[in-house]
Structure formats: structure tokens, C-alpha cells
C-alpha positions in Angstrom: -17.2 9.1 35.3 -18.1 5.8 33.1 -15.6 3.0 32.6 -13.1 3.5 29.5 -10.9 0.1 30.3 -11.8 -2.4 27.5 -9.6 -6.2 27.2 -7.7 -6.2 23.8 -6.7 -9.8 23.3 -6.6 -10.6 27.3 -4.7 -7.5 27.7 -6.2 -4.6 29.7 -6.3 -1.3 28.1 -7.4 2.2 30.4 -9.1 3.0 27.3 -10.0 1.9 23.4 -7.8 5.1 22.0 -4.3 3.5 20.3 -2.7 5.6 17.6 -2.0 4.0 14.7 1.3 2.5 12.6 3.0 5.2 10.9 1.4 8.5 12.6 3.2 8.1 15.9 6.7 7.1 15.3 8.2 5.1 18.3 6.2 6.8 20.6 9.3 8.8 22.6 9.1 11.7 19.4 5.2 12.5 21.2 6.4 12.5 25.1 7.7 15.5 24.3 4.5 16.9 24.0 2.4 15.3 26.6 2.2 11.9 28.8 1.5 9.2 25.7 0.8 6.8 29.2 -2.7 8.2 29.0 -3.0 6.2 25.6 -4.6 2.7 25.7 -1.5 1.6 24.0 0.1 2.5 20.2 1.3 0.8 17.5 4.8 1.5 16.1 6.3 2.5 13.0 5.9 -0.7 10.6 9.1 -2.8 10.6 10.2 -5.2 8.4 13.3 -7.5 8.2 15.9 -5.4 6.9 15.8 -1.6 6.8 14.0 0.0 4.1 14.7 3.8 2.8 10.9 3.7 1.5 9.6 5.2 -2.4 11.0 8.7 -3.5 10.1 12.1 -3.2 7.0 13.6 -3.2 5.7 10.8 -1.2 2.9 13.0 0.3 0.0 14.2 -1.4 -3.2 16.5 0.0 -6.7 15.9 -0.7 -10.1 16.9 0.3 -11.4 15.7 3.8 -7.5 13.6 3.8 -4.0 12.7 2.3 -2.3 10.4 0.3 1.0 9.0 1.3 3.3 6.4 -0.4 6.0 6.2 2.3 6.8 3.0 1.8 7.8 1.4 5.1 11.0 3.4 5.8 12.0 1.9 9.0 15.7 0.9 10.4 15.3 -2.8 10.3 13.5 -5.0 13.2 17.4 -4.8 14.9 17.7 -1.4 15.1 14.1 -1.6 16.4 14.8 -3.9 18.9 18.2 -2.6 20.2 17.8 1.2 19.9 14.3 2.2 19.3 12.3 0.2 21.8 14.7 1.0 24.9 14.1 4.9 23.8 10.8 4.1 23.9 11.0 2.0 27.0 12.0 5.0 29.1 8.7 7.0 28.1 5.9 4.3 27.8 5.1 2.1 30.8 2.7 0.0 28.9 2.4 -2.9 26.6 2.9 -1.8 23.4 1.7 -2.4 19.9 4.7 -3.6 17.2 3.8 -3.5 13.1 5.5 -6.3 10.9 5.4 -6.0 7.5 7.2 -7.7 5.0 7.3 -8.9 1.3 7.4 -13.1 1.6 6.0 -15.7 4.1 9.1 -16.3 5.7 10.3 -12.7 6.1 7.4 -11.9 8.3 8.1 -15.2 10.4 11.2 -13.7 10.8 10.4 -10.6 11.9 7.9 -11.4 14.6 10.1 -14.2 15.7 12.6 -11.8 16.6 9.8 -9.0 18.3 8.6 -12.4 20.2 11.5 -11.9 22.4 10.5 -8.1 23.5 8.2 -8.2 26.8 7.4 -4.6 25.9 5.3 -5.7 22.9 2.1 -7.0 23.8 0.3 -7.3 20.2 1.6 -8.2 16.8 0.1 -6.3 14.3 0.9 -7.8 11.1 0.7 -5.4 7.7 -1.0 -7.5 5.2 -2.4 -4.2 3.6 0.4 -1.7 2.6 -0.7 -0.4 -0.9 2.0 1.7 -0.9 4.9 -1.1 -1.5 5.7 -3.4 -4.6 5.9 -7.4 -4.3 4.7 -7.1 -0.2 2.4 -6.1 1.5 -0.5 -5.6 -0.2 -0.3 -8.5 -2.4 -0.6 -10.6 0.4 -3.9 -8.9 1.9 -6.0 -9.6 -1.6 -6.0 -13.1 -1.7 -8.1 -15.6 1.2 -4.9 -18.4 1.1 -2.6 -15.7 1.2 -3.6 -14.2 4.1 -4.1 -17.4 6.0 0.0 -18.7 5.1 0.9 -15.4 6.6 -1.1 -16.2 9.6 -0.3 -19.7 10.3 3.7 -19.0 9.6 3.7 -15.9 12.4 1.5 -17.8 14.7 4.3 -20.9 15.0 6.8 -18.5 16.3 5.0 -16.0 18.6 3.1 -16.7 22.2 1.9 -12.9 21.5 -1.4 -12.1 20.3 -1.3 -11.5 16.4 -3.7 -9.3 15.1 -3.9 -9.2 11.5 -4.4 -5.6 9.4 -6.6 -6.0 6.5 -6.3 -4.1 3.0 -9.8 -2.0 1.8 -8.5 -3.1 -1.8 -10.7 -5.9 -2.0 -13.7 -7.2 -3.3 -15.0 -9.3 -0.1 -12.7 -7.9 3.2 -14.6 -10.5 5.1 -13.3 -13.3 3.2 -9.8 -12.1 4.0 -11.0 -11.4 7.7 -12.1 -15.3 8.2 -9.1 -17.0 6.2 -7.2 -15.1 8.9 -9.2 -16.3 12.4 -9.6 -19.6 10.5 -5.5 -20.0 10.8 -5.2 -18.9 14.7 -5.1 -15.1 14.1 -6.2 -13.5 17.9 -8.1 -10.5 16.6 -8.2 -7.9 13.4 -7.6 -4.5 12.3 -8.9 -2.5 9.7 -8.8 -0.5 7.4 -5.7 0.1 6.5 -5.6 3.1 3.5 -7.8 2.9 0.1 -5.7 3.4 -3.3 -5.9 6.3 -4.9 -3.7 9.0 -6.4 -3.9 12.7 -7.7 -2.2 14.2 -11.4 -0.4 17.8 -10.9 -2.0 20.0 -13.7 0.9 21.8 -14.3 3.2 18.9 -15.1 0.3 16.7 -16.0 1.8 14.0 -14.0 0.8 12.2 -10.6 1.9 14.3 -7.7 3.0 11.4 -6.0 6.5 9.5 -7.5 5.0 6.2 -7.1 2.0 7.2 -8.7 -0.9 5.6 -6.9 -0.7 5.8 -2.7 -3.0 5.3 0.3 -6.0 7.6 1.3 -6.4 8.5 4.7 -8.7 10.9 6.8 -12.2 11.9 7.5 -13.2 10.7 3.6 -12.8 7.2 4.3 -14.7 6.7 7.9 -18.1 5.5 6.7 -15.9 3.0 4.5 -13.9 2.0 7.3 -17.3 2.0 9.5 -18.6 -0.5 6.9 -15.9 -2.6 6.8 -15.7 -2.9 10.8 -19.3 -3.9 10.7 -18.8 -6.5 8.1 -15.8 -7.8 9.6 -16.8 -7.8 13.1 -20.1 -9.8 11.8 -18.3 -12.6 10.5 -15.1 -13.5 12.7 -15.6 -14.0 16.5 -12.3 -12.2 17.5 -11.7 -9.0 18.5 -12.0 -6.5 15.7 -9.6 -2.6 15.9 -11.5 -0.1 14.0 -9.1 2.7 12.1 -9.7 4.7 9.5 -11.0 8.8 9.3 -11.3 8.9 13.3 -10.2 11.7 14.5 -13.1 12.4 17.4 -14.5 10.8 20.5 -17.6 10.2 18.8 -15.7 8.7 16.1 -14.6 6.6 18.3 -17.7 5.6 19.9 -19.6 5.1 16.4 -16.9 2.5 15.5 -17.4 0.7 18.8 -21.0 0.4 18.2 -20.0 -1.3 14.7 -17.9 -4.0 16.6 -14.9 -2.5 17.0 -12.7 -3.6 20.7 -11.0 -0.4 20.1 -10.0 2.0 17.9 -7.1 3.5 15.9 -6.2 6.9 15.3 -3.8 7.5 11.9 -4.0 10.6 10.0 -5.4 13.3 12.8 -2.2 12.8 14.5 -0.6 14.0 11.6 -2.7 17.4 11.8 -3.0 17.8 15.2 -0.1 15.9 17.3 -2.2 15.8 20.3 -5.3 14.4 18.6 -5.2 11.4 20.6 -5.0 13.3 23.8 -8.0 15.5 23.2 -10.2 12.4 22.2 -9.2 10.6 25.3 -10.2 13.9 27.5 -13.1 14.2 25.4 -14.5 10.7 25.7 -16.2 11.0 29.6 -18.0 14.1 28.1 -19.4 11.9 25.0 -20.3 9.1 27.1 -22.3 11.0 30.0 -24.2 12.6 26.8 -25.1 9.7 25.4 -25.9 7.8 28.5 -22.8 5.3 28.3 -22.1 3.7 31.3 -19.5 1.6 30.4 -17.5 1.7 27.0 -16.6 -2.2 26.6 -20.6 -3.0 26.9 -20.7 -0.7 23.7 -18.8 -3.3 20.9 -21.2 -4.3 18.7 -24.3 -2.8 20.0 -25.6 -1.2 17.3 -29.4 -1.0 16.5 -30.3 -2.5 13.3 -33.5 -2.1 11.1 
């Protein structure tokens, strides 16, 4: 069997397959199902300063090929996190993993990953700078080059941990964004994170969703997401996560030959709760057929022209 181990930030991984913020919960809400150690590692719930109930009801919305959600962060609060939710998840998950930080000013995301800096289980910061689905955070931060880069600058004073920042699709010029960020110490990127978009009820004639607009997720936005990663991964000399649509081992292994380091997996795990699982089992299989010795030697090796 080929080699599926790839180094995220100069942590080891078994293999490139990480669910993503927001599809896995805390992790312990899956060991029910099967061993999540098998995962390269996963990214929490997004947390942010204080808790947050999120936007109203109807907050999910289907779609062809994908979904829209405007969730809007509903978490307990980075304490809550700390004190109840990662010793829950401590006693299911042997690894390193993966904590989202949001937040809605400069200092509020200092805040939050100064606190998480304390954690040994967290190995990564990811830090939302992308969250369409929030007002006056999120987002707003992700848009703008000097934005992006205070963000990055203020989380990196307080943390020894990696920070990897999660870019927004929302923009004109993602690689902009994606250089303003390694330009201020950031250790690696993620993207994408979902595309705005929104869908009217014809009954009511009104959007489905109550905050009108929300994020797009699924199989629809992977050859965006693809493009993106290739962009990105051209222009910084970090380590690039791919997410966005994958929901397959060849997904998986098509976004590592964009540039990705590894990849996320978001809305699939929302269909199929073992999604992750059955790319990881599928992966050996994929790689034998395609000749793939070793998946790490696959980032960036794409054939162009």
C-alpha cells in the first residue's frame, strides 16, 4: 500500500483527509459511529469569544449538487470549549486537533486564540476570516488585503501554534488575500470557505433562508474551490488545505495535484456521516490505480499546458 502520511505545518498527519468546521461537531458526536482516529485530524465547530445562539430559523436551505446554510456560528463560547467540549473530545480523539476561531473585531480573535493557545490538544489554528453567513465579522474581514493581514499579525503575537488562515470565495482576487496573510507570519491557508448565494420560496415569494443570503456548499462549488487552490497555492509558499465540494478519494487526490497539503471534507459529512471514513478506505484503491506511490509527492504536481 502507498504512503498516505503528509506534514501539515510540521505536524504529521496518517493521512490528508480532515473534516471540516461546522460538519463534524466536536468530534465525540461521530465516535459513536466509527473510530474518527483514522482521520488525519478535524477541525472543530467555529468558536468565537462569547457564545453565539447563531441567525433564525430556516437557516438550511437545499439546492442542486449542494446546500445553503446561514447558521451563524452557534457555538458555547471559547470557555465552554475549553472546559467541557475539548475534555469530551479528549477521551475519543488521540490526535492533534484542529480549533476554528472566528470572531467580529481584531482584538476578539486575539482573544480567542490566546485562550485555545493554552490547549496541547490543538495543534492548528484555523482562523475564520470567511463566514458569509454573519453580520459585522467574519466575512468583512476576509474581502479586504490589510484586513486580513491585522487579523494575522494580532493572532500570531499570542499563539506558538501554527495559524492557518480560511479564505472567503467572495472576492475579486483570493490571492491577494492569500499573500497579505503569509506576508504577516500566517503558517499555511485554507480554502474555500462557502460562496454567497440564496434561494426565494415561490409560494411565499420570499428567501427560504431568514437571513436571506447564506453559503453554498457541495459538489457545485469543487471546480471553484479547485481553481482557487491552484491560484492560491501558486502564489504563497505555505501550505495550502483544499475544501470545498469533496466528497471522494479522487476528489481528494485532484485537489492535491492543485497544491493542496491536505484536504477538507464539509458538506458530504452532512449526507453521509461516514463520508470521511469511506474516502480514507477508498484512497489505497485510488492511488494503486493511478500509480501513486506516495501521496505527499502529489501537492502541486499537476501537468500544465
Amino acid at each position: 500500500m502507498g504512503k498516505m502520511s503528509v506534514n501539515l505545518c510540521g505536524i504529521t498527519l496518517d493521512n490528508p483527509v480532515i473534516p471540516a468546521s461546522g460538519t463534524f461537531g466536536y468530534g465525540y458526536e461521530f465516535a459513536d459511529l466509527y473510530d474518527i482516529n483514522l482521520l488525519g485530524t478535524f477541525s472543530f465547530k467555529g468558536t468565537t469569544a462569547q457564545p453565539r445562539f447563531g441567525n433564525p430559523t430556516p437557516r438550511i436551505a437545499e439546492c442542486s449538487s449542494g446546500m445553503l446554510n446561514a447558521v451563524g456560528l452557534q457555538n458555547p463560547g471559547v470557555e465552554k470549549v475549553i472546559f467541557e467540549e475539548i475534555p469530551k473530545l479528549k477521551q475519543c480523539f488521540h490526535k492533534k486537533v484542529m480549533a476554528n476561531v472566528s470572531g467580529f473585531s481584531v482584538d476578539e480573535y486575539a482573544y480567542t486564540c490566546e485562550k485555545l493557545d493554552k490547549c496541547d490538544e490543538i495543534g492548528w489554528l484555523e482562523i475564520n476570516i470567511s463566514c458569509p453567513n454573519v453580520h459585522g465579522g467574519g466575512m468583512s474581514f476576509g474581502t479586504d488585503p490589510a484586513a486580513a493581514a491585522q487579523v494575522t499579525a494580532a493572532v500570531k503575537k499570542v499563539t506558538s501554534k501554527p495559524v492557518i488562515m480560511k479564505l472567503s470565495p467572495n472576492v475579486t482576487d483570493i490571492t491577494a488575500i492569500a499573500k497579505a496573510c503569509e506576508a504577516e507570519g500566517a503558517d499555511g491557508i485554507s480554502l474555500i470557505n462557502t460562496l454567497l448565494g440564496m434561494r426565494i420560496d415561490l409560494k411565499t415569494r420570499r428567501p427560504v433562508l431568514a437571513n436571506t443570503t447564506g453559503g453554498l456548499s457541495g459538489e457545485a462549488v469543487f471546480p471553484v474551490a479547485l481553481r482557487m487552490v491552484y491560484q492560491v497555492a501558486g502564489a504563497v509558499k505555505v501550505p495550502v488545505i483544499g475544501m470545498g465540494g469533496v466528497s471522494s478519494a479522487e476528489d481528494v487526490i485532484e485537489m492535491m495535484l492543485a497544491g493542496a497539503t491536505a484536504v477538507e471534507v464539509g458538506a458530504a459529512n452532512l449526507v453521509n456521516p461516514y463520508a470521511c471514513r469511506d474516502i480514507i478506505a477508498a484512497l489505497p484503491g485510488v492511488m494503486d490505480k493511478y500509480a501513486i506511490t506516495d501521496l505527499k509527492s502529489l501537492t502541486g504536481g499537476r501537468t500544465d499546458g
